[in-house]
PLY file of the C-alpha trace (Angstrom):
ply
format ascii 1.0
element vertex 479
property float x
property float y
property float z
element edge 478
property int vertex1
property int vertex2
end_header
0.00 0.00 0.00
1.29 3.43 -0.84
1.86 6.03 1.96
0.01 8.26 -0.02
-3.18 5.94 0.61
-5.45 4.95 3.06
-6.27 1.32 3.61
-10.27 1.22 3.63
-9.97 -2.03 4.97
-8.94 -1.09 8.01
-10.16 1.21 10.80
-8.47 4.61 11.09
-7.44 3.59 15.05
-6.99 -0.32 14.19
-3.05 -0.47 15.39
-3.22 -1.17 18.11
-6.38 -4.24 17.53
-5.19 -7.85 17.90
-8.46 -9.18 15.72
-10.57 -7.12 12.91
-14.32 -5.99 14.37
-16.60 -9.05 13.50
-19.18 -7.79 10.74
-21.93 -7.75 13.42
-20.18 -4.95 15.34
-19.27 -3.02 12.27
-22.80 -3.16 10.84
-23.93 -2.39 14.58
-21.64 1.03 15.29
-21.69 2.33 11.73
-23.43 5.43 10.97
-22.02 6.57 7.41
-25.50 5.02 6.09
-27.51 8.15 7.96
-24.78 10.46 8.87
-23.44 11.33 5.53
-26.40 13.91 5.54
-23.96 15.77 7.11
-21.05 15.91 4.38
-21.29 19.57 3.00
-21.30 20.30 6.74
-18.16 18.31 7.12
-16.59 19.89 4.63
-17.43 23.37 5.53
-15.71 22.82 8.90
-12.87 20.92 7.11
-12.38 23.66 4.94
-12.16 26.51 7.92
-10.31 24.27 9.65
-7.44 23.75 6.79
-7.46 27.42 6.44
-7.11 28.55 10.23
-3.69 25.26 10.58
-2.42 26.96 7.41
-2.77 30.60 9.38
-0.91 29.61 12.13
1.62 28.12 10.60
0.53 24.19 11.63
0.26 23.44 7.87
1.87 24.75 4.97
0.30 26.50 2.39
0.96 24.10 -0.27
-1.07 21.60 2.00
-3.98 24.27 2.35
-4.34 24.11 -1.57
-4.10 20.31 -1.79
-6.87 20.16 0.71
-8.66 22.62 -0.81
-8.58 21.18 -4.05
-9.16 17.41 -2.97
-12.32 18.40 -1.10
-14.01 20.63 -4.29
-13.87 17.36 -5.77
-15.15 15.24 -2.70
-17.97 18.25 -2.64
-18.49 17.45 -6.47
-18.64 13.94 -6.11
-20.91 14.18 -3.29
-23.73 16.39 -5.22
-23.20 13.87 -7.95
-23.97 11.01 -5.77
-20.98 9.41 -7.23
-18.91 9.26 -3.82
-18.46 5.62 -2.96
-19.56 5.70 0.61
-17.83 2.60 2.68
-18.88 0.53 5.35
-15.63 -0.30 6.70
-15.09 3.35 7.38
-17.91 3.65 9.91
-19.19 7.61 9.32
-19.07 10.49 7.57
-15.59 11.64 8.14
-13.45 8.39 7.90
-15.47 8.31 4.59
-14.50 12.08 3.67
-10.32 11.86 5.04
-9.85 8.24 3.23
-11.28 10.37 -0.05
-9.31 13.41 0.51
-5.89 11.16 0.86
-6.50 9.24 -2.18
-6.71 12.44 -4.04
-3.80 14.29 -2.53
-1.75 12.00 -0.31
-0.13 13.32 2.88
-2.17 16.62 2.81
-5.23 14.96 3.53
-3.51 13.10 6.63
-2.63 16.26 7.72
-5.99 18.08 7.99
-6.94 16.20 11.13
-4.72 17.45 12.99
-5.61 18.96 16.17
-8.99 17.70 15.99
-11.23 14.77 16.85
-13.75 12.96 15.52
-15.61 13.92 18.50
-15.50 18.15 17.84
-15.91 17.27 14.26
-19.31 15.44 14.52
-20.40 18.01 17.59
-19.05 20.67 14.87
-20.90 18.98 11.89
-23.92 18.75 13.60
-24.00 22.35 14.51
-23.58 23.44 10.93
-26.22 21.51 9.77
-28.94 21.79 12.52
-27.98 25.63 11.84
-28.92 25.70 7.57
-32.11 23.71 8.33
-33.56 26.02 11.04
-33.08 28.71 8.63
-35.37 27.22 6.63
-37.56 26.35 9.31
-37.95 30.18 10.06
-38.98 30.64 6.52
-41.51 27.81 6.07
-43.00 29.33 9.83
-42.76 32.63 8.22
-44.85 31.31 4.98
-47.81 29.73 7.41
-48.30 32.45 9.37
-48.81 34.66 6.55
-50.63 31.81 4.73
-53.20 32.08 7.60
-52.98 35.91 8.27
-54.79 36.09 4.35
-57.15 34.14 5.00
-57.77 35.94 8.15
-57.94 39.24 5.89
-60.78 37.75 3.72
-62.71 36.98 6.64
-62.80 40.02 9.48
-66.50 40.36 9.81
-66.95 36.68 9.54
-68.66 35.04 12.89
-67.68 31.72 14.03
-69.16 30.25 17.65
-66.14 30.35 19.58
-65.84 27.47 22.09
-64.83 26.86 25.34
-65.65 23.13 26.85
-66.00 22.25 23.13
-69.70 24.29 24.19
-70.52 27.10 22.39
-69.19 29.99 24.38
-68.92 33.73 22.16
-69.28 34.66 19.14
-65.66 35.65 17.29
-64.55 36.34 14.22
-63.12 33.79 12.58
-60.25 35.75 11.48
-59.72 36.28 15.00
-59.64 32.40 15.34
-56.69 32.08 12.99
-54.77 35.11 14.51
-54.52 33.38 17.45
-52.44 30.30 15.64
-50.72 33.24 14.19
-49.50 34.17 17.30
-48.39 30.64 18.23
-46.56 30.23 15.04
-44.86 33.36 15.53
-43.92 32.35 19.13
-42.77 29.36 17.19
-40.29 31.14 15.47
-38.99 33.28 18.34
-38.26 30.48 20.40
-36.29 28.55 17.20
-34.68 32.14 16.35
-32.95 32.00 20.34
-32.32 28.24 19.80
-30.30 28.88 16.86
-27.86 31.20 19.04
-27.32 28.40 21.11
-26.85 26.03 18.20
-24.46 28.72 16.01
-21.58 27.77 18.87
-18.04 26.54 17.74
-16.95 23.06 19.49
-14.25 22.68 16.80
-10.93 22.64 18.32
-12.28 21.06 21.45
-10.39 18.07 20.02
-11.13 14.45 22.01
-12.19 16.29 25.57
-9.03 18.09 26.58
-8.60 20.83 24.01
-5.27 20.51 21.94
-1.42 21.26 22.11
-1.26 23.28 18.61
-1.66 26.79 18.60
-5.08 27.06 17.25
-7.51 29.68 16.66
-10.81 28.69 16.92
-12.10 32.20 16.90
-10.69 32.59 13.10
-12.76 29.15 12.82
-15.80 30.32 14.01
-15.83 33.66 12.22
-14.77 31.61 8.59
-17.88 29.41 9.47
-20.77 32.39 10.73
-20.76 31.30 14.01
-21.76 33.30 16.93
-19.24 31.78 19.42
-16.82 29.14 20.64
-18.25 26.68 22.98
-15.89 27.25 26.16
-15.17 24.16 27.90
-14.09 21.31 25.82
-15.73 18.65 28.09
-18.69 20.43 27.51
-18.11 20.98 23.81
-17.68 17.56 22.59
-20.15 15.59 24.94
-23.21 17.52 25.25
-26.13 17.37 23.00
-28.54 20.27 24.89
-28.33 22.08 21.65
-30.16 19.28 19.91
-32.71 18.25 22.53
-33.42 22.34 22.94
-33.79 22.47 19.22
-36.22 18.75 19.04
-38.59 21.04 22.11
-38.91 23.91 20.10
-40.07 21.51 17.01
-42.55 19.77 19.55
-43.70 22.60 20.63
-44.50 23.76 16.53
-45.91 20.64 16.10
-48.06 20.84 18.79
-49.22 24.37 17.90
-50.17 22.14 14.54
-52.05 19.41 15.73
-54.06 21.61 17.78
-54.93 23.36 14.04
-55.55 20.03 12.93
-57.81 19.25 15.50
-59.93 22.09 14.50
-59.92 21.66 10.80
-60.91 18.00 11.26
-63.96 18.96 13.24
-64.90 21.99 11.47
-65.18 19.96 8.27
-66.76 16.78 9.22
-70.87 17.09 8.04
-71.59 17.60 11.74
-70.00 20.88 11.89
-69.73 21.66 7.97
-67.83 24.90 8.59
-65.06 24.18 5.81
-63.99 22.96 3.22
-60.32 21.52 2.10
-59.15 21.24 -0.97
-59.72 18.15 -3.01
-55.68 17.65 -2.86
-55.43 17.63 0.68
-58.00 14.86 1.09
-58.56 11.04 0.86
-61.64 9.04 -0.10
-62.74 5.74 1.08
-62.07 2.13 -0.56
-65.97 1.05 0.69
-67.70 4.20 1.14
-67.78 6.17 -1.83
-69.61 9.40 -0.36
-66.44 9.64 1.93
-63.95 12.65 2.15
-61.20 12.58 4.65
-58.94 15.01 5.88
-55.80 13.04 5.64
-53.79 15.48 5.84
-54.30 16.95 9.26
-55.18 13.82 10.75
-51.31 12.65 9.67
-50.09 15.63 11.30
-51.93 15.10 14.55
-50.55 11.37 14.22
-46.95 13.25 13.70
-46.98 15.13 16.22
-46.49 12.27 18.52
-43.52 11.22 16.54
-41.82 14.40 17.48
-42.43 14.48 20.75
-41.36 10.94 21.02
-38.01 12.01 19.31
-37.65 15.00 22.30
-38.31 11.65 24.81
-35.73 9.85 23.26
-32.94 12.38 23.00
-33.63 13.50 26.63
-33.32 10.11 27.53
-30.34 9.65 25.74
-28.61 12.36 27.86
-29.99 11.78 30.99
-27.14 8.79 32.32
-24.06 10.07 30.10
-20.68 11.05 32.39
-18.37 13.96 30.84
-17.31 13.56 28.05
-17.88 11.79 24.79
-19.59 8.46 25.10
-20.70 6.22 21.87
-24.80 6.90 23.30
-24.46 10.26 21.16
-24.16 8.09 17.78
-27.69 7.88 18.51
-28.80 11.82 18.35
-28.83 11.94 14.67
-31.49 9.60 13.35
-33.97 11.41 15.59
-32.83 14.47 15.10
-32.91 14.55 11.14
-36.04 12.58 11.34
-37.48 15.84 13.36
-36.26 18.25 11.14
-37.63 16.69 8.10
-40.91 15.98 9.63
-41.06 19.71 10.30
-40.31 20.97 7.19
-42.74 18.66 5.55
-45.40 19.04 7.51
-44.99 23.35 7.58
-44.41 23.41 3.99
-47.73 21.06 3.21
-49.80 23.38 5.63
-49.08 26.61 4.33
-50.09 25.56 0.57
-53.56 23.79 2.72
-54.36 26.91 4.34
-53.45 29.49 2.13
-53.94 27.82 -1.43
-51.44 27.13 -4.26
-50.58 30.15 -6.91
-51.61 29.45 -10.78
-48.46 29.42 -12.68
-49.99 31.72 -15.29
-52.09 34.67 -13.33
-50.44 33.85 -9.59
-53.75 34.20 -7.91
-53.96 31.81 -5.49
-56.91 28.83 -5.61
-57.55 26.20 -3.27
-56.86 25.96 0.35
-59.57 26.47 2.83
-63.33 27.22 1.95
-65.55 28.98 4.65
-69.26 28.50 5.14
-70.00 31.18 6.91
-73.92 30.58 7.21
-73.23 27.50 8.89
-70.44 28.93 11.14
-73.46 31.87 11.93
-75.69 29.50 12.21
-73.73 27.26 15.48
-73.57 30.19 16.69
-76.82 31.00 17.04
-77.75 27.65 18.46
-75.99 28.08 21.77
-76.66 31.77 22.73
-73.79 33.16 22.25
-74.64 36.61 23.48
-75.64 35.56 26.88
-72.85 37.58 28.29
-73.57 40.34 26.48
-76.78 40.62 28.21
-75.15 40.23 31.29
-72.52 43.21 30.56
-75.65 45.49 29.50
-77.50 44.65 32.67
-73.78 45.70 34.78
-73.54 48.99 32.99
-77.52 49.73 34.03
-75.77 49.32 37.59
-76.70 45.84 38.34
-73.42 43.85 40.47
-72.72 41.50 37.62
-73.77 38.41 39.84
-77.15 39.34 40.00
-77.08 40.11 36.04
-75.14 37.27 35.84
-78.74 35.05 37.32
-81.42 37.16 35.85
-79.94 35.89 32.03
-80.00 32.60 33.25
-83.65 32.99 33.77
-83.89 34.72 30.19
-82.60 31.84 28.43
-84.04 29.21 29.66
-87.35 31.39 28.80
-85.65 31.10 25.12
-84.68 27.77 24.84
-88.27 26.99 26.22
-89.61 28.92 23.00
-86.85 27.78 21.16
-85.52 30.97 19.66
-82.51 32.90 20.38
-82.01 35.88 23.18
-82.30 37.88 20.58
-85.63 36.63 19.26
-87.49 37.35 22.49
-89.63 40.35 22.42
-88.56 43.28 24.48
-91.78 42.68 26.81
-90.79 39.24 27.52
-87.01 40.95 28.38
-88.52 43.05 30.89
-90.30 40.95 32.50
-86.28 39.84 34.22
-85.44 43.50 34.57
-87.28 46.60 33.67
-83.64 48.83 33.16
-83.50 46.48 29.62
-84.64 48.78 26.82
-84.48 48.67 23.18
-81.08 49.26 22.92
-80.27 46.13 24.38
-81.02 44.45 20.97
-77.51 45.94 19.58
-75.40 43.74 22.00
-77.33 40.67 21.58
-77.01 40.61 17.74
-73.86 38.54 16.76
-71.86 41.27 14.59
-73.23 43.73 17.74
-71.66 41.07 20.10
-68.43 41.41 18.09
-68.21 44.79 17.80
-68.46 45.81 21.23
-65.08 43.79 21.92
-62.99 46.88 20.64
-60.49 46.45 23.33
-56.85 45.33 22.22
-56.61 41.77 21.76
-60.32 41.62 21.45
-61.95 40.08 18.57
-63.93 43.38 17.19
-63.51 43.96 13.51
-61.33 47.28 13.73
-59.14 45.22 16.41
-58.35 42.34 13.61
-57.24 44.58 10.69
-54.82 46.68 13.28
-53.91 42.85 14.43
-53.68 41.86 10.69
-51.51 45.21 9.54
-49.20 44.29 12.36
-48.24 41.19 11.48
-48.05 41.96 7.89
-45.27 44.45 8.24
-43.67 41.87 10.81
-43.44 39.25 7.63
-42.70 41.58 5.43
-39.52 42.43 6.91
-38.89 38.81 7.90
0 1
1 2
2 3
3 4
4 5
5 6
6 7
7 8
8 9
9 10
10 11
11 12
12 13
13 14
14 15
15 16
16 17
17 18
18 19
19 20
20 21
21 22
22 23
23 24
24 25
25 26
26 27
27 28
28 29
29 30
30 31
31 32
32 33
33 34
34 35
35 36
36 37
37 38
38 39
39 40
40 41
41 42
42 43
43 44
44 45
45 46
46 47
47 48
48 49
49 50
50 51
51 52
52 53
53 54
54 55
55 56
56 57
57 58
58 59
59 60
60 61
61 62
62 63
63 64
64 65
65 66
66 67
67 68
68 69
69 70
70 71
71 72
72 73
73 74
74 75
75 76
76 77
77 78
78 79
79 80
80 81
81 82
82 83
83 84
84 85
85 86
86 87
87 88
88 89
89 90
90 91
91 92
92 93
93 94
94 95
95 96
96 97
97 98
98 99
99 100
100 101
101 102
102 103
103 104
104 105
105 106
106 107
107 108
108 109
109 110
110 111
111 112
112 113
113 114
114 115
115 116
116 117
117 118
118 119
119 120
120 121
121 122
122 123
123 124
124 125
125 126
126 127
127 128
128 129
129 130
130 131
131 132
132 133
133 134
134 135
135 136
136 137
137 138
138 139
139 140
140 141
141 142
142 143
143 144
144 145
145 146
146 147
147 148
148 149
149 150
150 151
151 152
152 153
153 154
154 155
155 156
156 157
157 158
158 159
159 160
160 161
161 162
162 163
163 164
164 165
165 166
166 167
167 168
168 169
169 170
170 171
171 172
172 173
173 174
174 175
175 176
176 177
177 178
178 179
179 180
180 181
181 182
182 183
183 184
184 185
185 186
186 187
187 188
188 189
189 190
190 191
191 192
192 193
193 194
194 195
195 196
196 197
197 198
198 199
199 200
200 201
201 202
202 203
203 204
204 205
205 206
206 207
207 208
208 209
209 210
210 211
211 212
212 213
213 214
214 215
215 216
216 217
217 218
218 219
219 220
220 221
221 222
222 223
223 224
224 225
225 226
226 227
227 228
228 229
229 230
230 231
231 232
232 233
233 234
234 235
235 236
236 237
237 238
238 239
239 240
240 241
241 242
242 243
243 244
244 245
245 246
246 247
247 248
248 249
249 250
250 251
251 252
252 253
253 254
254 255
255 256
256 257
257 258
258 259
259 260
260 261
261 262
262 263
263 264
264 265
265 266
266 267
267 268
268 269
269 270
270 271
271 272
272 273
273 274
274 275
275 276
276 277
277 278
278 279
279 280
280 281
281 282
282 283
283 284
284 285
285 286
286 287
287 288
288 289
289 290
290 291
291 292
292 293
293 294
294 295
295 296
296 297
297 298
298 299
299 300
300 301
301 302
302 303
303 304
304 305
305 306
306 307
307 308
308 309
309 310
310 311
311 312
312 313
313 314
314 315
315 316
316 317
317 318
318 319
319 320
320 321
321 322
322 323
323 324
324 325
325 326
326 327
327 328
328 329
329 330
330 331
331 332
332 333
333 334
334 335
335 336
336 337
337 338
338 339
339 340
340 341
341 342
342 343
343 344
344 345
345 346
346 347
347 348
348 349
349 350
350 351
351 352
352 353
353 354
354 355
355 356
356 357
357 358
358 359
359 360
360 361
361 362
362 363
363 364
364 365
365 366
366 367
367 368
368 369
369 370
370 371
371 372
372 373
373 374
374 375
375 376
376 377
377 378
378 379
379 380
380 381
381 382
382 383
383 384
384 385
385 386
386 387
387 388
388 389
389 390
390 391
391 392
392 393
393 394
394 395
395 396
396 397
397 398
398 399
399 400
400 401
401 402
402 403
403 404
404 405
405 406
406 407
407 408
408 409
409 410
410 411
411 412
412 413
413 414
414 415
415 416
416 417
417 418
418 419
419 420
420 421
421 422
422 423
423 424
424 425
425 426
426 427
427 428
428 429
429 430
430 431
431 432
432 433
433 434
434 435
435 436
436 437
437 438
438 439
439 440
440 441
441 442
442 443
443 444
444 445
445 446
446 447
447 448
448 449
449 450
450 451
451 452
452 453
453 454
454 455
455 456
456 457
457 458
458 459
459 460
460 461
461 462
462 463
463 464
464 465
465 466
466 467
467 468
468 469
469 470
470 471
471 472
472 473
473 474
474 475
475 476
476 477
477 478
């Protein structure tokens, strides 16, 4: 074997091994199968790396170009999917240095140099997790304005808003989506301080104890866009917070989606009939041909669980590891790429649900959600809705609002005797449980009237919703 080669055959630490790993082991420990998701990362830091041992003199500069040059071509190879990714060199970067080294010999033997595989794949990981939450922030940037135009279209349409699943107020239903607005944008906040935490440099960290070449991992960190260097190379190289921090902030989107989910699954069964999704978002039945089925958000609700189940397993994962790098963290990635993807999916199919898909040709935007509003009106009605709103006329008559709070009691179980709504009952009949109520009192206990009068901020009056939707408009735009 040339010196200018690396035997594949063999394990990168193999010396000082009496016997070869038995193929059970080396099928067990290997991760180059799912980890080499992470080669344009490794490169990256590879690449900083080479250039920060070449600035301090560690390598020469002939070696900086070899290195350079050897990994374009790994990076080519890679996007080509013509890299021959081995077994026998267990991940990502065995897989990457015995490349490098074929194509420029002692160079690529050199780049390692002090580092560990343990920095690198806390390094790699950092990189990575970093890119994809940018997109994250993007995709949570598209739903939450996919939702906010919908929200536009319908200010001044009433939906029974629930509490108990029992028909509580009447809101606007653009008032109903604002609100997942809100948790969306939460959402991104919390991913946006995540990513600070994530954007730290453990490169240089080496094995556990830091290194005895003159490095710079500041130069390293400001080559790669990092915010920091991680400070303690125990910490650096064995601790996967970052991750599990990251894997609760997903949850917690997730969560935010299922609970949207929820909603659209009721609100569209025939029961409720208060939308409609798009034909491409839905499933029909293999016996029941009348059937539509909102696949879509029922597979997110079922998703939802995965996540969470990922955060379980990565806490878990931590929770029994001593300082510093034990094998355990091989296990981080699987879950963690299977979280990010599940996100992005599941973000990316919800905004074009919601908000509709743009015609190639004119751009206008067809599909996504349908709104009945005379059957959302309609629920409303059915559970007097405007109860309250009797009660808050009665208070500002100068009844205590307890004893309002009784008397409309008695007034609708006068209407659901007569089966008609508060507002249906003649103003005789209204006096008869106070003689302050006066005509007036028919403004409040209209729906829109019930609406209206909630012009406080936050409150779900019209004129509060397109302040509420202007907001968050300029907050997107300059996302």
């Amino acid at each position: 074997m040339s010196s200018n080669q690396l035997d594949t055959k063999a394990q990168a630490w193999s010396a000082l091994f009496n016997e070869p790993m038995s193929e059970l082991v080396k099928r067990y420990t290997a991760s180059v199968f799912f980890d080499k998701r992470l080669a344009q990362a490794d490169i990256a830091g590879s690449l900083a790396h080479a250039d920060m041992l070449a600035a301090v003199g560690i390598i020469s500069a002939t070696d900086l170009a070899d290195i350079q040059r050897g990994l374009s071509q790994v990076r080519e190879e890679i996007a080509a999917d013509a890299f021959n990714w081995q077994l026998d060199l267990e991940d990502v970067h065995l897989n990457i240095e015995a490349r490098l080294t074929q194509l420029v010999g002692d160079a690529g033997k050199r780049l390692h140099t002090g580092r560990s595989r343990n920095d690198q794949v806390a390094t790699d990981i950092r990189l990575w997790l970093r890119d994809e939450m940018d997109v994250i922030d993007g995709l949570l940037a598209e739903l939450q304005l996919a939702l906010v135009e919908v929200a536009e279209q319908h200010v001044s349409v009433i939906l029974p808003g629930f509490t108990h699943l029992q028909v509580a107020q009447p809101v606007s239903f653009a008032h109903h989506l604002l609100a997942y607005v809100e948790m969306f944008h939460r959402d991104q906040q919390r991913m946006q301080d995540v990513r600070k935490r994530v954007n730290q440099l453990p490169l240089g960290s080496a094995a556990l104890a830091g290194t005895t070449y003159p490095l710079d991992r500041e130069r390293v960190a400001k080559t790669l866009g990092m915010d920091g260097v991680c400070q303690n190379s125990l910490d650096a190289v064995s601790d996967r917070d970052f991750a599990i921090e990251f894997t609760a902030a997903a949850s917690l989107v997730m969560i935010h989606v299922s609970r949207l989910s929820e909603e659209l699954i009721i609100w569209m069964s025939q029961n409720f009939g208060f939308v409609k999704i798009s034909d491409r978002f839905t499933t029909g039945s293999s016996i029941m041909p009348q059937k539509k089925n909102p696949d879509v958000p029922e597979l997110a609700r079922g998703k939802t669980g995965r996540v969470v189940g990922h955060l379980m397993g990565l806490i878990t994962l931590m929770k029994g590891q001593p300082l510093a790098y034990n094998k355990d963290n091989q296990e981080d990635k699987e879950p963690l790429f299977d979280t990010v993807d599940t996100l992005k999916d599941t973000l990316r199919i919800f905004a074009e649900m919601v908000g509709g898909q743009a015609d190639a040709v004119s751009g206008k935007k067809e599909g996504g959600i349908t709104v009945n509003a005379q059957a959302m009106e309609a629920a409303a009605k059915k559970g007097y809705a405007t109860a309250t709103d009797l009660a808050d006329y009665l208070v500002k008559k100068g009844l205590p609002f307890r004893d309002a709070h009784e008397i409309v009691a008695h007034a609708v179980k006068a209407a659901q005797a007569q089966g008609v709504d508060l507002s249906e009952l003649p103003l005789a009949t209204l006096q008869t449980f106070d003689a302050r109520i006066e005509e007036d009192v028919y403004g409040p206990l209209s729906l829109l009237g019930s609406m209206s009068e909630r012009n406080t901020l936050g409150g779900t009056a019209p004129t509060q919703i397109v302040q509420q939707i202007k907001r968050h408009r300029v907050r997107l735009s300059a996302n």
